[in-house]
N, C-alpha and C positions, 0 to 999 in steps of 0.2 A: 627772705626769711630763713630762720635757722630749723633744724628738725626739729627742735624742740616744740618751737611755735607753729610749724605744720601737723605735729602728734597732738598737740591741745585743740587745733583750731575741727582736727579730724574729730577730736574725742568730744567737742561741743557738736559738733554735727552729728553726733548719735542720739541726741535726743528726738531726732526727727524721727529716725526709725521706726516701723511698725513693727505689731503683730504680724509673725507669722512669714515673715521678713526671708525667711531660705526658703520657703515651702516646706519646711518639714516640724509647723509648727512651733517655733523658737519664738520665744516671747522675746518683746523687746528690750532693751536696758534700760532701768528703772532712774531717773534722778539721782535718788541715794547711791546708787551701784556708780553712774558715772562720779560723782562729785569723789566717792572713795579712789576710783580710778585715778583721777584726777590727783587728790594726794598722791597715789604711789608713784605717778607721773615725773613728778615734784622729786621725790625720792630718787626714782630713776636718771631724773636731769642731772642731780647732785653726785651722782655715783661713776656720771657721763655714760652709764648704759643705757644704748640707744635703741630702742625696739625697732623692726624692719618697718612695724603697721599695727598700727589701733584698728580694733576689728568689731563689728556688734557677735557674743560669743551665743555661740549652739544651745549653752544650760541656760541662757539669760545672761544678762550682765554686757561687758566691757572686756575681750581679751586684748592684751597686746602678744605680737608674735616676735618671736627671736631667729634669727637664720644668722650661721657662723661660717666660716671659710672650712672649719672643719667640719666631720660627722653628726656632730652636735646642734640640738635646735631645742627650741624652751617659747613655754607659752605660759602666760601670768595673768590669770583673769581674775576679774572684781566678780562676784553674780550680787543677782539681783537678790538674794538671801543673805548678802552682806559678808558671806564668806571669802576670802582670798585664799589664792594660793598658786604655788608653780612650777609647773610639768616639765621636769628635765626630761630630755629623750634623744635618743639617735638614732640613728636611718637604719639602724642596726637590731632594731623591734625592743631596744631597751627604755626601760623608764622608770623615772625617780618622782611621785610630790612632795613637795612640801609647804606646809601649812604658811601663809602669811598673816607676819606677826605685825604690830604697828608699834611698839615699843624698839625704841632708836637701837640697843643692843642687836636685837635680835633679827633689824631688820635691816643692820650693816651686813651680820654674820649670813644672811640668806642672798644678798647684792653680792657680797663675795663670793660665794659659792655658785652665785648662779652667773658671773665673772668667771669663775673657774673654767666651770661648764663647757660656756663657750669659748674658752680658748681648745677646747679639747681633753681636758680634764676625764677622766674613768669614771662612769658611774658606779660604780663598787668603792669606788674614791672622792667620790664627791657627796 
């Protein structure tokens, strides 16, 4: 199987998930949250950015995690509030969100930038 279809098959097995699931009271990820996930997956596939690992996320919801050869790492979570969006950062104590949009413009121009990113791109630049 290809990563793609190991990230889907991971992100379908988050609905098993429970409450309360880290001990630190994190609600589980809701249907809606994965099936969004799920699109931005889709998106992801298409752009060939391949997240390290689908994760059930801290706020709720569905993170994927990013890890890069450089200082740079990025995390992209769906929550269960239906919000997206994605946390550039570096080992460096820097960080960047930005909102996720679902309109194909803007949500090329955010796959690039967050492409950038981890190629090692500046946060002040990116």
């Amino acid at each position: 199987r290809n990563e793609f279809e190991n990230l889907y098959s991971d992100l379908s097995q988050l609905a098993s998930v429970q409450e309360n699931w880290n001990s630190y009271g994190s609600p589980a990820p809701t249907e809606p949250s994965i099936e969004k996930a799920r699109s931005i997956l889709s998106a992801l596939e298409s752009a060939q950015l391949v997240p390290s690992k689908v994760m059930p996320s801290a706020e709720g919801g569905v993170a994927f995690v990013f890890m890069s050869q450089t200082e740079n790492r990025a995390v992209l979570e769906s929550l269960n509030s239906m919000e997206s969006f994605i946390l550039l950062y570096d080992r460096n104590g820097n960080s960047k969100t930005l909102d996720w949009d679902d309109s194909a413009s803007h949500r090329s121009n955010l796959l690039d930038r967050l492409k950038d990113h981890l190629k090692g791109a500046n946060l002040a630049t990116s």
